[in-house]
N, C-alpha and C positions, 0 to 999 in steps of 0.2 A: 357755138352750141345752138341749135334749133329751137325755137320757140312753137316747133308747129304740134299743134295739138290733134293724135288719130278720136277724130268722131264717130262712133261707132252706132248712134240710135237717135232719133228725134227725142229720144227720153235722157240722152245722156249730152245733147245740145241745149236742151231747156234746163239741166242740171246746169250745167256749165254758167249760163247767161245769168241763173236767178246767183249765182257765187258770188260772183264777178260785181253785179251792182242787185243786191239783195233789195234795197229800200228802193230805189226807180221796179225794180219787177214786181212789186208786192202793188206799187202804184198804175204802173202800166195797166194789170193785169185783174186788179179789184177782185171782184167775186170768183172769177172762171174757176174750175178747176186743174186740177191739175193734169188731168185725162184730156180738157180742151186745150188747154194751152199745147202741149203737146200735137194734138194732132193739126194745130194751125201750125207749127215751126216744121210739122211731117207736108202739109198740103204746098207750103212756098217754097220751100229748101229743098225740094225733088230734084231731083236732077244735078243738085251742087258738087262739085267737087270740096276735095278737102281742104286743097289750097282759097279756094273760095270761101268755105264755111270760117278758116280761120279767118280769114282777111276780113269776115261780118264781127268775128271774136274780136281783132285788133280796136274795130272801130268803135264797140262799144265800151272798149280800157280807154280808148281815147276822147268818147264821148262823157263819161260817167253817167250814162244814158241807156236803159233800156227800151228797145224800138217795139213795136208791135210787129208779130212776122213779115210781112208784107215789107216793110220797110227794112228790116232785119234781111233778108231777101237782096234790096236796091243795095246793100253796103256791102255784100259778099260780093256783087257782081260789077264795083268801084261806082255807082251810081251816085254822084253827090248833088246837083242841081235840086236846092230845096234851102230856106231860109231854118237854119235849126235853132232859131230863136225860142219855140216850143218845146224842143227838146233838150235846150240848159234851164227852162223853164221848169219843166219836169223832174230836172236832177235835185230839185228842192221839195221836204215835205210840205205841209199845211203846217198854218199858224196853229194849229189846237195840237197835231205832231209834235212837232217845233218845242211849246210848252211843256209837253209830256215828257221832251230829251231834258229839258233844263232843270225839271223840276229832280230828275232820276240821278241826275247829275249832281244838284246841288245835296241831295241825300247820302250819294256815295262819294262825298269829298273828292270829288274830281274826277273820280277812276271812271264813271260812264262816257262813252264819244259820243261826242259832239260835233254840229258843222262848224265851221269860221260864223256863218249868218246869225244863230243861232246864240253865238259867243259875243256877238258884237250889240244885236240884242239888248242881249242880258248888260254888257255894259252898261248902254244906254239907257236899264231901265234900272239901275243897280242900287242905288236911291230909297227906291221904291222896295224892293227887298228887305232891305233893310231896316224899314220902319214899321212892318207889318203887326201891329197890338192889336188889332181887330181883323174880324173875317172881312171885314168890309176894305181893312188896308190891305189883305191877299187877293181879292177879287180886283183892286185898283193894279195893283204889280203884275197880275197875268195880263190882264189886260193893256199896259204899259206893253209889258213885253211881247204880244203879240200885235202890237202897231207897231213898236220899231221893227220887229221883224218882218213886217209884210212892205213895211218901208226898205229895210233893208235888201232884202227879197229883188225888190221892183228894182232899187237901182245897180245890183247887178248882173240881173239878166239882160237891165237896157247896155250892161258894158259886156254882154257876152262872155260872165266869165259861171262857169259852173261850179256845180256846190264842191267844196274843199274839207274836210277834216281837218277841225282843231286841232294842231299841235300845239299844245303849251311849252312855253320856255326852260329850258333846262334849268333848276335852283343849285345855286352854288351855295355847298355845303358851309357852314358857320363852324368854324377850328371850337374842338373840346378842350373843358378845362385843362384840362392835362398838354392839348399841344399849347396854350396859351401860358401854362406854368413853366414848360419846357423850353418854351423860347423867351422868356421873360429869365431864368436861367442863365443862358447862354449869353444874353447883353449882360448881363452882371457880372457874369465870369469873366466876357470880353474887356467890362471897363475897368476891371481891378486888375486884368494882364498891361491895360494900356499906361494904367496909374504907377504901378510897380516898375514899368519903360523908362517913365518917366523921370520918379525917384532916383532910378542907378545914373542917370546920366546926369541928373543935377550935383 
């Protein structure tokens, strides 16, 4: 089955990219609007084909990385020579971001996403969460957590590895009264069928 995507408009290639990595194009892209951004991915993408435009698509599923056109451009056309240390650097929000996820996070009992950094963070600052009786212990916790996260942050774009989505662990489910009575049951029934064995053979 083909993966190739028909492009049909600089409006419906700028749709595509902001999908794809919604939080790096919001960052990429700051103020512009939406009418500019667009007619920069129309002024470098001229001329692309579609095999091309996709193969700029692949790169940024691959990068978790949204490029500014110009570069966006260099990937369609397999241009790699460039140190993308800046742009796994990119694939992470700011520490005041960062904060905002966690805090939305720990409001909705987990259901908000989250990055891995973000998560690791909060680890790290979890302590500190936890003992918050004054505004002055909240103001100590964000700020916990936005030093280990810029800590965190630093040491893995130095390992070149880009931001990732928390998946939390699967929870295995704890058996109900009822399976707990049911099978406490069954060893009873079993030990008075073994008892009863017993007896006729003595």
């Amino acid at each position: 089955m083909s993966n190739l995507v028909k492009i049909t408009s600089p409006e419906h290639l700028t749709a595509i990219i902001k999908a794809i990595v919604p939080r790096s194009f919001e960052k990429t892209f700051g103020e512009l609007s939406t009418h500019e951004i667009v007619a920069g991915f129309m002024f470098c993408t001229s001329g692309l084909s579609q095999n091309e435009l996709n193969a700029g698509l692949q790169k940024i599923t691959q990068m978790g990385y949204c490029p500014d056109p110009a570069m966006f451009a260099k990937w369609c056309k397999g241009l790699e020579g460039f140190d993308n240390t800046d742009a796994i650097a990119d694939s992470y929000v700011g520490k005041a971001a960062a904060l905002e996820n966690i805090e939305k996070w720990l409001a909705s009992d987990g259901k908000t996403q989250i990055t891995v950094a973000e998560k690791t963070a909060y680890d790290a600052s979890y302590r500190a969460w936890q003992n918050m009786a004054s505004q002055a212990d909240k103001t100590h916790a964000r700020q916990a957590f936005k030093d280990f996260y810029e800590a965190q942050v630093a040491k893995l774009v130095a390992e070149r590895k880009p931001c990732e989505i928390y998946i939390p662990p699967i929870a295995i489910a704890r058996p109900s009264q009822a399976q707990t009575v049911n099978h406490e049951q069954a060893m009873a029934e079993m030990q008075r069928k073994i008892a009863r064995g017993l007896h006729g053979r003595a």
